[in-house]
N, C-alpha and C positions, 0 to 999 in steps of 0.2 A: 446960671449955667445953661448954657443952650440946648434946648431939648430935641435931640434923636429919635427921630421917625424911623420903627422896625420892621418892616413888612415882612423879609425872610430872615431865613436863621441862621445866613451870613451877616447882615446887618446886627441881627444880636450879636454875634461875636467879634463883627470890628465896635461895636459901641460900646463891649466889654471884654476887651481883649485879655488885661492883664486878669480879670475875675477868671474867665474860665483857664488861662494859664497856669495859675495856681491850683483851681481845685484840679485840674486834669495829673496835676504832677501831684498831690494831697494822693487820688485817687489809686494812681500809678504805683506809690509807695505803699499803699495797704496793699495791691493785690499781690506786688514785689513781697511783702511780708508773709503773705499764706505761699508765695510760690517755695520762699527758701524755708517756711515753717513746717509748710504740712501739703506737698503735696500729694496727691493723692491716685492709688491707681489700684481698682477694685478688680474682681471676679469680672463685671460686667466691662470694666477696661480691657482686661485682657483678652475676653473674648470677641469683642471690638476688634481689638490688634490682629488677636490669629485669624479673622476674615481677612483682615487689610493683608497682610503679610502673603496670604494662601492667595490674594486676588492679584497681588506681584508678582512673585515666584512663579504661580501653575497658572495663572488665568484663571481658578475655578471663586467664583465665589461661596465657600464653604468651610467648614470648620473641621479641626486636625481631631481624629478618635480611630484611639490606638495606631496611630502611624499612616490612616487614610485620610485622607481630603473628601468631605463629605457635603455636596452642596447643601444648602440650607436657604431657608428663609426666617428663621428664625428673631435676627435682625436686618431691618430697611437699612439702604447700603447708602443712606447720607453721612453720616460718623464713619463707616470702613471707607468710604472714601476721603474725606478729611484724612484719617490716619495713615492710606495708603501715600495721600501726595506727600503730607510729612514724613513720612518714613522715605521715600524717594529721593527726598529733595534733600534733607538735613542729615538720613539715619536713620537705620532699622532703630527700632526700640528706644525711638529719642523724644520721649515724653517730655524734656525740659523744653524743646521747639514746639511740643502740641501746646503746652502750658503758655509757653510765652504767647501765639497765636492767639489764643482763648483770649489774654489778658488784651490785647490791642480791641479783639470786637467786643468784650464787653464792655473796654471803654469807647466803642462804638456806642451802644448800648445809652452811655448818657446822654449823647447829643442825639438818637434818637428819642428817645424820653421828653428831653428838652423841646424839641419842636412840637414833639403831643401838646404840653402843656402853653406852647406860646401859641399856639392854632386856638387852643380852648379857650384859655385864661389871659393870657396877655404876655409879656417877655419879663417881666420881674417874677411870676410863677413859675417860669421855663427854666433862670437862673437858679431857683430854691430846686428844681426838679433837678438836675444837673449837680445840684450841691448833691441831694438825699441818694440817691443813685450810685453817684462817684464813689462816696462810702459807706454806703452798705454793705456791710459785712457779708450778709447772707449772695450775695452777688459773686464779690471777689473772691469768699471761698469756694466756691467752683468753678471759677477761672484756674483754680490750681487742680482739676482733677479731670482725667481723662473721661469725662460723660458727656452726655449731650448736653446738659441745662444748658449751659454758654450760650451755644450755638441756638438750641431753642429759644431761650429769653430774647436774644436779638432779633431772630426774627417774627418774634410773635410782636414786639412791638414795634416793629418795620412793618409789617403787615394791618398792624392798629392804626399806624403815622398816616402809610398810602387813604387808608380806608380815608381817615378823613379829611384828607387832602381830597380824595372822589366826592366825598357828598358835601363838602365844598362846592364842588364844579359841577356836583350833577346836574343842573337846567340847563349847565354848556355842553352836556353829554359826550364829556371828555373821556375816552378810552384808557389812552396812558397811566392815571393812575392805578386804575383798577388794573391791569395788566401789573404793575408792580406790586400790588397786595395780592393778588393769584399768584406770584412767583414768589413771595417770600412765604405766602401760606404755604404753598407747593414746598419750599423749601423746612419748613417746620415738620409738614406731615413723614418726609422723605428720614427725617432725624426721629422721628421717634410718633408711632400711630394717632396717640391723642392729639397730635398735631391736628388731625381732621376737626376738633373741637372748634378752630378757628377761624375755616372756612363755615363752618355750622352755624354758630353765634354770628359772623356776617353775615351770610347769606338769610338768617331769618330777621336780622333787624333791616334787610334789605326789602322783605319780604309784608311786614307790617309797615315800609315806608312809601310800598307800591299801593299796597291797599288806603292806607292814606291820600297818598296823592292822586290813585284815583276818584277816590269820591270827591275830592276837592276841587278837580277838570284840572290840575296838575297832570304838569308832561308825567305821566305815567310810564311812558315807553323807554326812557331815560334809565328808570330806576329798572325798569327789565333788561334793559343791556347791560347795565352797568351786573348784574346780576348773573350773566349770560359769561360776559369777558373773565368776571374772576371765578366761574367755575371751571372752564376750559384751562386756563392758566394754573389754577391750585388742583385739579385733578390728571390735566394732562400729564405730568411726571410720572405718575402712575401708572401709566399706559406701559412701557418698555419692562419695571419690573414686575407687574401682572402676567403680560407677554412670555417673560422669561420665567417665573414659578410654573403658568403652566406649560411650557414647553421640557424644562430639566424638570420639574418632580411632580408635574403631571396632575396639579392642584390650581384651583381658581383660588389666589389669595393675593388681592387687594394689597392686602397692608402684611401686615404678621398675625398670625397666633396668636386666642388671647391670652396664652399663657406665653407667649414668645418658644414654644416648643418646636423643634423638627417635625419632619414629615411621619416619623417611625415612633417618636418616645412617646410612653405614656404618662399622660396626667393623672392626677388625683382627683377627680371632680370632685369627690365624695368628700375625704378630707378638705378639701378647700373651700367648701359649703358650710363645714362642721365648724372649721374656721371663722367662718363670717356670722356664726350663730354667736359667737363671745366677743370676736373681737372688738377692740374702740382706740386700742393706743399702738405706737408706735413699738414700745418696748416689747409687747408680746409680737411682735414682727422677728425680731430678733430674738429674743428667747424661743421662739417655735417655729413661727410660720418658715423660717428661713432654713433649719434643720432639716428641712424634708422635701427630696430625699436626700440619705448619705450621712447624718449623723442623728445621734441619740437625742428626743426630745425628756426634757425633764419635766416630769407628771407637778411636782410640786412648783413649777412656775406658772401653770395656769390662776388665771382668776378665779372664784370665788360664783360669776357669774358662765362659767363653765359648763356648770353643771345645776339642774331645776328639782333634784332631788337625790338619795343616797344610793336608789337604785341608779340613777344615769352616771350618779360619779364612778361605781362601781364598773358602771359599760365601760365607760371613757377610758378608765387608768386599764382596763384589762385588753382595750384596742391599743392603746400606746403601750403597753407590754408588747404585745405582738409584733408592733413594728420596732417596737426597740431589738427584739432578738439581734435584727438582719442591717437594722436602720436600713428598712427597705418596705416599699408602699406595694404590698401586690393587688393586684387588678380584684380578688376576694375580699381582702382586708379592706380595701378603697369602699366597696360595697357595702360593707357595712357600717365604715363613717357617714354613708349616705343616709342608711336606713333610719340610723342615728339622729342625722341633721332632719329630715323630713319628720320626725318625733318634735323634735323642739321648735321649729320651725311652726308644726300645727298648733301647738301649747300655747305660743309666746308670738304670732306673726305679726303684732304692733311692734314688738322688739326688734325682731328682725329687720320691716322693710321701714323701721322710722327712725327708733330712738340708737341703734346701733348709727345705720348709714350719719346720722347728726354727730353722733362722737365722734368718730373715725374723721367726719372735715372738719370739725372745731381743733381735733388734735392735731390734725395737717395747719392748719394756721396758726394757732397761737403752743404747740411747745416752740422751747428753745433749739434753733436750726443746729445743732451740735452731731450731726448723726456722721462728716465728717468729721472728727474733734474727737479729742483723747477725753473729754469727762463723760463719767457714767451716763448712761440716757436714762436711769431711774436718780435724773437729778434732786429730787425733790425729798429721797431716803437720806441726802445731806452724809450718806458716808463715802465720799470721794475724799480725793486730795482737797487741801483747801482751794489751791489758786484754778483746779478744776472745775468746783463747785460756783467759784467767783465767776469764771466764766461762764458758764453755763445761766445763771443766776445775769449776769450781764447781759448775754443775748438775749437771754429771755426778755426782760428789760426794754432792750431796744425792739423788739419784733412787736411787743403789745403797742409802744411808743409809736411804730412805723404805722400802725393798725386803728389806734387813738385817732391820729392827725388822719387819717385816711377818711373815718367814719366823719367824724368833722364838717373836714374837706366836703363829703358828699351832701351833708346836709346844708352847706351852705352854697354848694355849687347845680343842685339838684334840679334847676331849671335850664341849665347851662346847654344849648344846641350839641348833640352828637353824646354826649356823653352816655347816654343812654347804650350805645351801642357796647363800650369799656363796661358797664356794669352788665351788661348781658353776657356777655362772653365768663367776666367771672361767677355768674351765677349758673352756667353751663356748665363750667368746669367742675366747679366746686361741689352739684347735684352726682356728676360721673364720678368725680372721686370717692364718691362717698359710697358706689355701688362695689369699689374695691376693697379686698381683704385686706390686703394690706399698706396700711394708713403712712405714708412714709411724706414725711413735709416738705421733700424736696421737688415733689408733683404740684406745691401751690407756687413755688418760683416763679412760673410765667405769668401768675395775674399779679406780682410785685410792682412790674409798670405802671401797673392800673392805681395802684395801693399811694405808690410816689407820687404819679400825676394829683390825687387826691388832695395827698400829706399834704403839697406845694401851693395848695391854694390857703390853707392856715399858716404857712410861716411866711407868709410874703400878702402883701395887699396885692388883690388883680383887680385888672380889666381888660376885658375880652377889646382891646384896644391895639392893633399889631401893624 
């Protein structure tokens, strides 16, 4: 059999044409499955839509309360833009065109993936990357829901692909790339704030690559440009709606709020500290964190680790009374959830700034990604329906599976040029996640590229040969 010389990632595909024809159609079919199954359109899609909707209509980009149009910054206007061209173009309120969209750039998504891995490893890696990718569940089902992941994941790994295409070519001090990983960072950060996560993790393995090469009498200046180009590129975007927050509402803000609030509403500090003194799992996300404000939290779905003594559980159940009256957080009641947190906080501050933040990311990676999905998220209580629990229990499954070949992968590829930079980024991510309340596993999505690129070097033999 004559052997096929690969250099790009056309070559991979006419040398295996009909391989990726079928997984692409394989691929197509599963996410065609969550489109007509389950797709999905949350609190946070609609409010998506009513920016997009109010940016057609009135020109304001802001959100509808009580019958005004109220600008906001609440949410980056990458997603209401998306939603507004589709609404345009196909139909107001035509989430089956947002879905189908979604579903083309995730399967984007593979063959970016695929080229990470035949840069790294070689092109029978890139193929297994391309397989693992195409069906992964945890993928396709949010190609069927009006959020950002999609559109984040693809360009978080378009932005990984450029990067190492640049430090490729860095001694030829090639611009180009790096201009397309500042635009698809830019484009990450524009969808959703931790987007900036991405330009971070670059730009500081850029950073220990300079101080490398300069001790070494390595083109150093190289690695500074290269350094230079993709901050302009991934922060430039930023310029116009910085510009425009403070111009309409008369605020220096960058990105959004860390709580994604308006200019006017109030947060709960206090509670949302109190919050992070117990929290570790997803479930209590939904059982509380998510009730407030505007509906009743239930005192008996707290944990166990709630409360450090009989007098705190006493405090505790007598502030959630208080706000159960009104299911309403007043700025006094707030105050004293603080008072509260900053007690347990001194008691227990190994708790707090360690062994909490470490639960909160183990639960973001390894539960089962069901949090779209009709089974209970207390899967593991085993009183669901059965074929609910099957599933859940399934994905579960395949998510330790995808995690297994990952770690693997890393251990065997862990000399491997550039890689270094993939595991920096998820170890950046996965530190900030863990500084949030709430533990939701659909924030470790964008390091899954990294996880596949990994998986792909155990199910296939490589070499970094292309």
């Amino acid at each position: 059999m004559k052997h096929v010389i690969v250099r790009t990632v056309r070559d991979l595909l006419r040398s295996s044409s009909r391989y990726f024809l079928v997984v692409t159609i394989a691929g197509l079919l599963l996410r065609l499955l969550f489109y007509f199954l389950s797709p999905h359109v949350t609190d946070d899609s609609r409010l998506y839509a009513d920016i997009a909707k109010n940016w057609l209509d009135y020109g304001v980009y802001g959100i509808t309360d009580s019958g005004r149009i109220l600008p906001t910054f609440a949410r980056l206007p990458g997603y209401p833009v998306f939603l507004a061209a589709v609404f345009w173009i196909f139909g107001r309120d035509n989430y089956g065109a947002v879905y189908l969209l979604q579903l083309l750039v995730d399967l984007g998504s593979c063959f970016v993936v695929a080229d990470m891995a035949r840069r790294i490893f070689g092109p029978r890696s890139a193929k297994v990357a391309f397989l693992l990718t195409a069906l992964c569940p945890f993928l396709a089902n949010y190609a069927a829901a009006a959020l950002t992941e999609t559109l984040e994941v693809f360009f978080t790994a378009l932005a990984l692909d450029f990067a190492i295409i640049g430090l490729e070519k860095l001694e030829h001090n090639s611009s180009r790339p790096w201009i397309g990983c500042g635009l698809a960072c830019g484009a990450a950060i524009l969808l959703r704030p931790d987007g900036g996560l991405l330009p971070a993790a670059i730009g500081a393995y850029l950073a220990v690559l300079l101080i490398n090469f300069w001790h070494h009498g390595r083109p150093w200046k190289h690695v500074l440009w290269a350094g230079c180009v993709l901050s302009v590129f991934a922060f430039g975007p930023l310029v116009p709606w910085t510009v425009r927050n403070l111009r309409t509402l008369h605020r220096f803000e960058p990105l959004t709020p860390r709580y994604a609030n308006g200019p006017e509403d109030f947060v709960a500090l206090g509670f949302n500290r109190w919050v992070k003194t117990w929290m570790a799992d997803y479930v209590s996300v939904e059982d509380i964190y998510w009730n407030e404000p505007g509906e009743k939290i239930d005192p008996a779905k707290l944990p166990p680790r709630a409360f450090d003594s009989p007098q705190q559980r006493e405090i505790s159940l007598k502030l959630l009374d208080a706000y159960n009256q009104d299911a309403d957080m007043t700025p006094e009641l707030d105050a004293q959830f603080a008072q509260l947190t900053e007690e347990r906080i001194r008691a227990r501050p190994v708790r707090y700034y360690i062994w909490l933040p470490a639960l909160r990311i183990a639960d973001m990676w390894l539960r089962p990604r069901t949090e779209l999905l009709p089974p209970d998220p207390r899967w593991w209580e085993f009183t669901d329906d059965l074929k609910w629990m099957a599933l859940a229990i399934g994905l579960g499954l395949i998510n330790m599976l995808y995690l297994a070949l990952a770690l693997v992968g890393l251990v065997r590829a862990r000399t491997i040029p550039w890689l270094g930079l993939q595991m920096l980024f998820v170890i950046v991510r996965s530190l900030f996640l863990g500084t949030l309340e709430n533990p939701e596993p659909r924030y470790t999505l964008e390091c899954y590229p990294i996880v596949i690129l990994l998986a792909s070097t155990v199910c296939s033999p490589w070499s970094n040969t292309s």
